[in-house]
C-alpha positions, 0 to 999 in steps of 0.5 A: 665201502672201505674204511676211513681214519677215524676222526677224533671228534666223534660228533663228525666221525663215524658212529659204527665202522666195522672192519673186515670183519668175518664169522664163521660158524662151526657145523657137523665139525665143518666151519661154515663162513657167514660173513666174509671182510665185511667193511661198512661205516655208517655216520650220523643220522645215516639209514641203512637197510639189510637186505638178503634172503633167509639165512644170509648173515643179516641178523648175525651182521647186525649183532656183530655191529652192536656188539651182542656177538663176536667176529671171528675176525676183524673189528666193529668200532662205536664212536671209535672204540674197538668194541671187541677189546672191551671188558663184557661190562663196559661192553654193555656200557657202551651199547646201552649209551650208544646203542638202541635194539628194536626186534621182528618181537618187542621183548618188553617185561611183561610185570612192567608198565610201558613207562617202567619199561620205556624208562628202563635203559635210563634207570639201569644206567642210574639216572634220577628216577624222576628224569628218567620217568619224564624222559619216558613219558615225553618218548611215549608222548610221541610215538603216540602211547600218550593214553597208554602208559600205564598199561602193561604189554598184555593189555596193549596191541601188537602195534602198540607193543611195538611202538613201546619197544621203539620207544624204548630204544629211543629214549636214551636218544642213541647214536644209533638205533638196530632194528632186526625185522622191526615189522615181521611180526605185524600186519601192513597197515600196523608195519607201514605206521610203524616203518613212518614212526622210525623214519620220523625219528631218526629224522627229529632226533638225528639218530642213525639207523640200521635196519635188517628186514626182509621188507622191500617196502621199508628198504626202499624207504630207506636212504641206503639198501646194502644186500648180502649175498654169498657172506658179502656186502653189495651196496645197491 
């Protein structure tokens, strides 16, 4: 997909536009190209599936596109910002206004309850604890934890755990939401109420959403499948 001007408003603009970007890793003293002029732009409440086999770049692209690592070459842009030339601070930011991270392993605090850490990225970013207490509870609410909020991530399910790091990702309601094999680590029935509950709210809240898996069930789910193959992007 080839770039296109940025719109001043970015309301109809692209939320993410990565631009030729490439990654090459240094191996043995030899420089090993993982991903080669990358061009990609996802829009509002865009689904975007990654797809490719074990060690093709998925991963790596997509904490490219949420600025967790650097391109060797080219840029990635959040609501039209160049990322790449921002300080480390307003890096992090920038990803914790725009951006929601869901991995194949839900990383949530284990001392925390699922509202503490639901609410987390909102008392991080300073908003008023009471707000960001109620904004948890109402994300909690719909992704089904309602009952559960005051457990701590040892005495939920593995389902559960998962449904609170969505939550998580979600409660800040983000322009886009980076999924790293959000299901790999669940049985199917779990991952198939799982794949429902994201789809359900990227759809109520508007949200893009770009999903790495391996999973052809939830790629197939989702309105855009992008392979990689041999470092390059291949729309199917």
């Amino acid at each position: 997909m080839n770039s296109t001007v940025m719109n001043e408003n970015t309301e109809t603009g692209p939320v993410i536009q990565c631009r030729n970007v490439c990654k090459s890793f240094s191996e043995g003293g030899l420089s090993v190209d993982v991903l080669n002029q990358i061009e990609l732009e996802v829009n509002k409440g865009d689904q975007v599936a990654i797809v490719g086999t074990s060690g093709s770049g998925k991963s790596t692209l997509l904490h490219i596109l949420g600025g967790l690592s650097e391109p060797t070459s080219g840029s990635v842009l959040i609501e039209g910002q160049n990322i790449n030339g921002l300080s480390q601070k307003k890096r992090g930011d920038l990803r914790n206004s725009a951006l929601g991270f869901v991995y194949q392993f839900h990383h949530l605090l284990h001392e925390f309850t699922a509202l503490e850490n639901v609410a987390m990225p909102l008392l991080i970013r300073k908003q008023d604890d009471t707000d960001a207490f109620n904004q948890a509870s109402d994300i909690l609410h719909k992704v089904g934890l309602a009952s559960r909020m005051k457990h701590k991530p040892g005495e939920l399910s593995g389902g559960e755990r998962q449904r609170a790091a969505i939550a998580r990702a979600m409660v800040s309601k983000p322009k886009c939401i980076m999924a790293d094999e959000p299901t790999g680590n669940l049985d199917g029935k779990t991952a198939e109420s799982i794949h429902a509950l994201m789809l359900e709210l990227n759809q109520d809240i508007g949200t893009s959403l770009i999903v790495v898996t391996h999973d052809m069930t939830l790629a197939r789910r989702i309105g855009k499948v992008i392979r990689i193959e041999n470092g390059s992007l291949i729309h199917e």
